[in-house]
C-alpha positions as CSV (number, residue, x, y, z in Angstrom):
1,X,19.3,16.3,12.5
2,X,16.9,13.5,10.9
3,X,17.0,10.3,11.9
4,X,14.9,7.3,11.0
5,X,14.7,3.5,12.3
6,X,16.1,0.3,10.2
7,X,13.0,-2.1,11.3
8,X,11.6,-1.8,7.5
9,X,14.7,-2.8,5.7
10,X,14.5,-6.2,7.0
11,X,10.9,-6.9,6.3
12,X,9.1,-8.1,3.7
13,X,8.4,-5.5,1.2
14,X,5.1,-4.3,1.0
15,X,3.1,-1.1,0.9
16,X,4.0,0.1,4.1
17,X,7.7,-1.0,3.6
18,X,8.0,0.5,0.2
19,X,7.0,4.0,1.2
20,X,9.4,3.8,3.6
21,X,12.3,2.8,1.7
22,X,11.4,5.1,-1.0
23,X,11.3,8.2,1.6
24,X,14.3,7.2,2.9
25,X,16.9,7.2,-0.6
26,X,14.5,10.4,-1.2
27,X,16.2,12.4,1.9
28,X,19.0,10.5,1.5
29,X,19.6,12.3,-2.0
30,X,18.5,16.0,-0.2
31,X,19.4,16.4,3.3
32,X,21.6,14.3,5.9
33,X,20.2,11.6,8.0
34,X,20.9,9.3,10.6
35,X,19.8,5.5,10.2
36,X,19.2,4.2,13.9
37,X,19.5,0.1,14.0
38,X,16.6,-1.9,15.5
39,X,17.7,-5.3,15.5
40,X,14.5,-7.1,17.1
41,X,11.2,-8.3,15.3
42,X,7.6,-8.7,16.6
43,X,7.2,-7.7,20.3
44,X,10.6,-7.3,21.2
45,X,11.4,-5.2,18.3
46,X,8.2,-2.8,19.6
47,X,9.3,-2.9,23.2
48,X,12.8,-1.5,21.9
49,X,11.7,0.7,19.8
50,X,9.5,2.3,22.4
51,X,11.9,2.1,25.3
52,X,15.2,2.5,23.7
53,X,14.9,4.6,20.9
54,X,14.3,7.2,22.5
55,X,17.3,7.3,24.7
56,X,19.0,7.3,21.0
57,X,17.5,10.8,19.7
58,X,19.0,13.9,21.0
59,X,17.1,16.6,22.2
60,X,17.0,18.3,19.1
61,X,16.6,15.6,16.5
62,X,13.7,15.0,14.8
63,X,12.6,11.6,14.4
64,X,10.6,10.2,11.2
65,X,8.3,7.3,11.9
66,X,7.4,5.8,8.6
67,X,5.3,2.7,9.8
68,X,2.0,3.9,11.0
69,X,3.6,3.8,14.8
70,X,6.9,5.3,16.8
71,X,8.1,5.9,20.3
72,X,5.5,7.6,22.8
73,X,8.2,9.2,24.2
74,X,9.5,11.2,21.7
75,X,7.8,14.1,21.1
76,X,9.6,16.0,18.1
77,X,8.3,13.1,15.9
78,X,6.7,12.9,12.5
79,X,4.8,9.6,12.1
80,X,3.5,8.4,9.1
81,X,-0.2,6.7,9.8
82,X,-1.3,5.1,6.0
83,X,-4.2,3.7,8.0
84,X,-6.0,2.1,11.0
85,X,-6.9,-1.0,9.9
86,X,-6.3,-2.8,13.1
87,X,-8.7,-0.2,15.2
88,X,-11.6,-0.1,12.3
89,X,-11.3,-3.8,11.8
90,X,-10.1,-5.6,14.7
91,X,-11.6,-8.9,13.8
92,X,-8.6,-8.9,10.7
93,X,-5.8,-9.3,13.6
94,X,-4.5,-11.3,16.0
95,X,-5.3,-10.0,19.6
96,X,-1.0,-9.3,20.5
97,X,-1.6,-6.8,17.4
98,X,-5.1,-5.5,18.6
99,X,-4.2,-4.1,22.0
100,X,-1.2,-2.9,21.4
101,X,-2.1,-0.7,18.6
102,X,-5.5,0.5,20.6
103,X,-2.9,1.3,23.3
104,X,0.1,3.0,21.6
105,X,-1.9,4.8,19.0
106,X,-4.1,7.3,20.5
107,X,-1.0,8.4,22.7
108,X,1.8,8.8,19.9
109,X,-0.9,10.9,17.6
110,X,-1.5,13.3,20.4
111,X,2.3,13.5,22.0
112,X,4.1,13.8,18.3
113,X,4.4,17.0,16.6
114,X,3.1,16.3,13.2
115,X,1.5,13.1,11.5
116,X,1.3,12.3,7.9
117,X,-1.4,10.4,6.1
118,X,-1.1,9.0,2.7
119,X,-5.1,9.9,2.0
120,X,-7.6,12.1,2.8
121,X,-9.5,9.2,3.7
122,X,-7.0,8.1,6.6
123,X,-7.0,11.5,7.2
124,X,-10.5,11.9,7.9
125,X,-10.5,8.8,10.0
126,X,-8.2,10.5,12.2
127,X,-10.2,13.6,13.0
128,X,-13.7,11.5,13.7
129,X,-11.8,9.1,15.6
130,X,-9.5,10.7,17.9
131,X,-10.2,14.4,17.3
132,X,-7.1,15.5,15.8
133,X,-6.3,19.0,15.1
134,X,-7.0,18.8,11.2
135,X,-4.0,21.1,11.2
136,X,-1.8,18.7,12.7
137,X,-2.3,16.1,9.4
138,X,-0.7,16.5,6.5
139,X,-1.5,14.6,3.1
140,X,1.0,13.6,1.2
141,X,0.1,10.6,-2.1
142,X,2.3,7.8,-2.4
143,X,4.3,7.6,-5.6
144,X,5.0,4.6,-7.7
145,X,8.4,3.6,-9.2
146,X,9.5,4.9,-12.9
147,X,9.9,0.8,-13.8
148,X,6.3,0.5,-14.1
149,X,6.0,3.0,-17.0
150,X,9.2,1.8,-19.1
151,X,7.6,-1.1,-21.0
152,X,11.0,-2.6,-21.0
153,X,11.2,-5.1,-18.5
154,X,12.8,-8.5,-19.4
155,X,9.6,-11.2,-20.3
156,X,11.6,-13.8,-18.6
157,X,9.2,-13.9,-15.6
158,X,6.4,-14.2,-17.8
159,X,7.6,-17.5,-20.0
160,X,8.8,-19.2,-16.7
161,X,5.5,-19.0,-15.0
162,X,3.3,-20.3,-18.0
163,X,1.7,-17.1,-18.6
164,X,1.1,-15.8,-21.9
165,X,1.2,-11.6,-23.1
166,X,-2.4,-10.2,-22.5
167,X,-4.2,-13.6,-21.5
168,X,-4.7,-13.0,-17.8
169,X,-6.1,-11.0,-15.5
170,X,-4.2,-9.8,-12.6
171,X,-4.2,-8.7,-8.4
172,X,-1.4,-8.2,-6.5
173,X,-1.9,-8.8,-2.9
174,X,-1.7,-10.9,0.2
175,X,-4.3,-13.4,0.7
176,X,-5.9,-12.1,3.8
177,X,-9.3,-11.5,4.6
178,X,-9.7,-7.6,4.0
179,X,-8.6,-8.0,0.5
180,X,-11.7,-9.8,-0.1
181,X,-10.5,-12.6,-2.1
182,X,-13.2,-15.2,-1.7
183,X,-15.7,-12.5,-3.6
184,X,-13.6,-12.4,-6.2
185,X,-13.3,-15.5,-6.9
186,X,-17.0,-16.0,-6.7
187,X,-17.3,-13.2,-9.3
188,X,-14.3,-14.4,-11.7
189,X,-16.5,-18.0,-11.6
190,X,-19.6,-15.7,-12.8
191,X,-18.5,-13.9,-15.0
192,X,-17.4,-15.2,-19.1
193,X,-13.8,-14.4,-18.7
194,X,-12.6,-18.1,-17.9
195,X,-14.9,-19.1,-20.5
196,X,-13.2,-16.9,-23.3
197,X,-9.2,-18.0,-22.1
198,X,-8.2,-16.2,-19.5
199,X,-6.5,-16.8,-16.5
200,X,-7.4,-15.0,-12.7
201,X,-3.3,-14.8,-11.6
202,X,-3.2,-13.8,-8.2
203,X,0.5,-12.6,-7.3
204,X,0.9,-12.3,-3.6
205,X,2.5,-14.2,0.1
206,X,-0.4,-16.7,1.3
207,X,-1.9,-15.3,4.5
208,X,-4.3,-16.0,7.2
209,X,-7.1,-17.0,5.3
210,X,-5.6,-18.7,1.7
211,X,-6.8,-22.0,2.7
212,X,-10.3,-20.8,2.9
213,X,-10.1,-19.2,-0.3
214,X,-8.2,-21.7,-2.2
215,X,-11.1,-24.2,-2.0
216,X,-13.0,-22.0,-4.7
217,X,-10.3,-22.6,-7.0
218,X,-10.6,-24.0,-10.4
219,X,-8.2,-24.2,-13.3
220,X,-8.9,-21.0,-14.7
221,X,-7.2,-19.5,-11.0
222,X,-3.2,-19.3,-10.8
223,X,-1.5,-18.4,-7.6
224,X,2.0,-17.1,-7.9
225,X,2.8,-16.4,-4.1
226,X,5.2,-13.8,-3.2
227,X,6.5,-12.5,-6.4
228,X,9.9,-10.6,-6.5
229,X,10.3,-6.7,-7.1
230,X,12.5,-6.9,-10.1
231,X,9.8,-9.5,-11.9
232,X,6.7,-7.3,-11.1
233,X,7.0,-4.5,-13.9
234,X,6.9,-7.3,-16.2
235,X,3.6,-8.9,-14.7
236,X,1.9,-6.0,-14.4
237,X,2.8,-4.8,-18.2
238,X,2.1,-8.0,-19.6
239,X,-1.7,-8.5,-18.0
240,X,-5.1,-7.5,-20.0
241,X,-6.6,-6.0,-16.6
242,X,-5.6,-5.3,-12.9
243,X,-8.4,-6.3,-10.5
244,X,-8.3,-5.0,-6.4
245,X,-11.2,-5.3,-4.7
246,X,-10.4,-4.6,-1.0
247,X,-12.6,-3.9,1.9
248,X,-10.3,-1.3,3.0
249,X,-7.1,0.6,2.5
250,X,-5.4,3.6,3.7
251,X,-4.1,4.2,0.2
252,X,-3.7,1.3,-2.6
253,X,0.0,0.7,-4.2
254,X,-1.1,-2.2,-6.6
255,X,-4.0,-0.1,-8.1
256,X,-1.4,2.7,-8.8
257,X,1.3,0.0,-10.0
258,X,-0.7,-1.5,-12.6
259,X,-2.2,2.1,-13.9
260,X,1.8,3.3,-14.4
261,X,2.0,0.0,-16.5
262,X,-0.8,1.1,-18.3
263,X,-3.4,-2.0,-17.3
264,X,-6.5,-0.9,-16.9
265,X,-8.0,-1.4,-13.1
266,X,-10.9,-2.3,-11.9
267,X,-10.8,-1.7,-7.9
268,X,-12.7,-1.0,-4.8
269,X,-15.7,2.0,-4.5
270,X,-14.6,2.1,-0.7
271,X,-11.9,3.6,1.8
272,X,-9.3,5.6,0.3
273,X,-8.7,3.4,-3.2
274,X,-11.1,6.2,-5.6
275,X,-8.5,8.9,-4.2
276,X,-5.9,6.9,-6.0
277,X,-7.8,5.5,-9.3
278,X,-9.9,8.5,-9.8
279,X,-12.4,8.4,-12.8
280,X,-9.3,6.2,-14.9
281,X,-10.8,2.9,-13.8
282,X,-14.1,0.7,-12.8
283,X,-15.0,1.1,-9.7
284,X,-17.4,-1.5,-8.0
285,X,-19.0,-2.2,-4.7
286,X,-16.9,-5.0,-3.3
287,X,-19.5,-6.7,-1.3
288,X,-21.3,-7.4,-4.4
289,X,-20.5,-10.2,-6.3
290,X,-22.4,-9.3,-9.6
291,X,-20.6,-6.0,-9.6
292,X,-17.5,-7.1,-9.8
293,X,-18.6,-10.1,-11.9
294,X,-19.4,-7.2,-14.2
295,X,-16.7,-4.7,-13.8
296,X,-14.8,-7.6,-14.5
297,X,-16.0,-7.6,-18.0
298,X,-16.5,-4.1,-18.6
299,X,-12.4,-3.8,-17.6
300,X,-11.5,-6.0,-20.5
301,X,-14.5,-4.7,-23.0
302,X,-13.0,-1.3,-22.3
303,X,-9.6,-2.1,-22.3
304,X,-8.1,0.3,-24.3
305,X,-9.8,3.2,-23.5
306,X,-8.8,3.0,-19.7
307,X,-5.5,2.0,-20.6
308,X,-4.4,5.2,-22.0
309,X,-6.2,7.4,-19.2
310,X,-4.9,5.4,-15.9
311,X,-1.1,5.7,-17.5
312,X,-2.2,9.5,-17.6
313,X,-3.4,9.7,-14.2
314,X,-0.2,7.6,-12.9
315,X,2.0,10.1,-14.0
316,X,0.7,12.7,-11.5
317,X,2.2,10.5,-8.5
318,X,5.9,10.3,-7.8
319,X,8.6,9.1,-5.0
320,X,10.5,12.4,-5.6
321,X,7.2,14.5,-5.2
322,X,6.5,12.6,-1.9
323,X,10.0,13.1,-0.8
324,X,9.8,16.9,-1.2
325,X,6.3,17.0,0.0
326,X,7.6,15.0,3.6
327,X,10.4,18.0,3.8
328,X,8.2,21.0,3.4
329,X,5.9,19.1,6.4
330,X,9.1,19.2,8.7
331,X,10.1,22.5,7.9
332,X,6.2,23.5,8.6
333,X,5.2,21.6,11.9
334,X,8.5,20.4,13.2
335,X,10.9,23.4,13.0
336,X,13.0,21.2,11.0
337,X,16.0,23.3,8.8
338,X,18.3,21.5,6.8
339,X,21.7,21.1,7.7
């Protein structure tokens, strides 16, 4: 039997959180699984789910871990690691978050039976870091959702925010440091884009740096905060360009997003983001400033070329194809049959 913890369905829903919610309606649709509650947030919902979780999993379950951590004491355990940020890039966290990943996650990835990695890059990190069996790591892409290709959403979003049809250029994102949103800026402010109309629309909760970064603001810059699911579609499709120029990811949702909407992207060079934009898109150096200054332009310039080939590439990722992808990796490494 399969079971899975609840702790995602109550959070806020991004990249992490979607991957999870879209494995579980996947295995919901295929096989039967259990949905264990975890009532608790932050530390307490950690110290639960490593202390009484596993007093929750008979001996022959198999528990899925979907958010780059689980319960050290359960060994038949498939744990899905997208990345790890917090151990390459402490300085990004606060210290509560620091030790407790630098404690928990060099035991689960050696006492669980099999992990999964959304990129080669995370993948990689792994092995150099801890010495991982390269065995033991399966890859699996993320997908994206089919609403992002429909060119149907409802424009309502659009008109209520100010924003006209192909006269801004978006990101998706939380403004937090490794997103790297103070370059951008810089770049937008250097390149001709502003001069010539368009808007930088930033869509995205404010984190721990956004009052840092909103001093380099002008009125060219727009900032949306959290946006809901249902109104994305429609403010990715209705965008001239998609800009994300991160300083590290373990895979890159928005990038993919925006190429399913057909919006050409211009993203990172670095971490695991060329795995998902491929040749389809611009990549840059993101400590550079001119270079995104001037992938910035080349996006828009070359609009229509790279729109066509990133809705191509797009269609090569899918929920469904994860889903049946995660279910060949228990059957593999965790002796997993379904019931």
């Amino acid at each position: 039997m399969l079971y899975i913890t609840d702790k995602f369905l109550s959070q806020s829903m991004t990249g992490v959180q979607r991957v999870a919610f879209e494995l579980l309606k996947g295995l919901k649709n295929v096989t039967k699984i259990t949905v264990i509650s975890n009532p608790y947030s932050g530390l307490v919902g950690h110290l639960y789910e490593q202390l009484v979780i596993p007093f929750k999993i008979p001996k022959h379950g198999t528990l899925i871990s979907p958010l780059n951590i689980g319960p050290i004491f359960v060994k038949n355990q498939i744990v899905i690691i997208h990345d790890i940020a917090s151990i390459d890039h402490p300085e990004w966290f606060n210290w509560k978050f620091k030790i407790f990943y630098n404690l928990i996650t060099p035991i689960l990835i050696k006492r669980v039976t099999s992990i999964v990695t959304v990129s080669q890059f995370t993948k990689s990190r792994l092995i150099q870091k801890y010495d991982v069996p390269e065995d033991k790591i399966t890859v699996i892409l993320n997908g994206v959702d089919y609403d992002f290709f429909n060119g149907t959403t409802d424009k309502k979003y659009i008109k209520n925010s100010n924003l006209q049809e192909g006269s801004y250029i978006l990101s998706v994102c939380s403004i937090e440091p490794r997103k790297n949103i103070e370059n951008l800026i810089k770049a937008w402010l250097q390149s001709n884009l502003h001069l010539k109309g368009y808007k930088l629309v930033f869509a995205g909760s404010a984190g721990a740096n956004f009052s840092e970064v909103e001093q380099f603001t002008d009125k060219s810059i727009i900032w949306l905060g959290y946006v809901a699911e249902e109104s994305l579609p429609a403010l990715y499709q209705n965008a001239k360009a998609f800009v994300y120029v991160s300083l590290y990811e373990g895979f890159g949702l928005p990038p993919l997003e925006a190429m399913a909407a057909g919006i050409p992207v211009l993203a990172s060079n670095t971490t695991a983001i060329p795995e998902v934009v491929g040749d389809c898109g611009v990549l840059v150096d993101p400590l550079s400033i001119e270079a995104i200054a001037a992938g910035l332009n080349a996006v828009v310039e070359n609009s229509s070329d790279l729109s066509s080939k990133c809705a191509e590439r797009a269609r090569a990722f899918s929920w469904d194809k994860f889903s049946s992808e995660f279910l060949a990796a228990l059957k593999k490494h965790n002796n997993w049959k379904d019931s």
